[in-house]
Residue, then its C-alpha position, 0 to 999 in steps of 0.5 A: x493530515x487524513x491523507x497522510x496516514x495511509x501514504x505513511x502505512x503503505x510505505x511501511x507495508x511496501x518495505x516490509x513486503x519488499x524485504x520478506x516476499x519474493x518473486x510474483x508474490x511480492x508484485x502482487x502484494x506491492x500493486x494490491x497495498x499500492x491500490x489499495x493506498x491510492x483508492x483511500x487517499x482518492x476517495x475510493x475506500x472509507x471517504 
């Protein structure tokens, strides 16, 4: 259930990102809110 919470948060902050950046703005923040998911669920952040 840890795991799921922030799967859930950063899917959220992706749509948001999706619908109000644009451009390289949005890439970036997409790979940074994904990385930074990823390094929590996998024990990088906060584990």
């Amino acid at each position: 259930m840890d795991q799921i919470l922030p799967i859930v948060i950063a899917l959220i902050l992706v749509v948001i990102a999706w619908k109000v950046l644009k451009g390289i703005v949005k890439t970036v923040a997409l790979v940074v809110i994904l990385a930074l998911a990823a390094a929590f669920v996998f024990g990088g952040l906060g584990a």
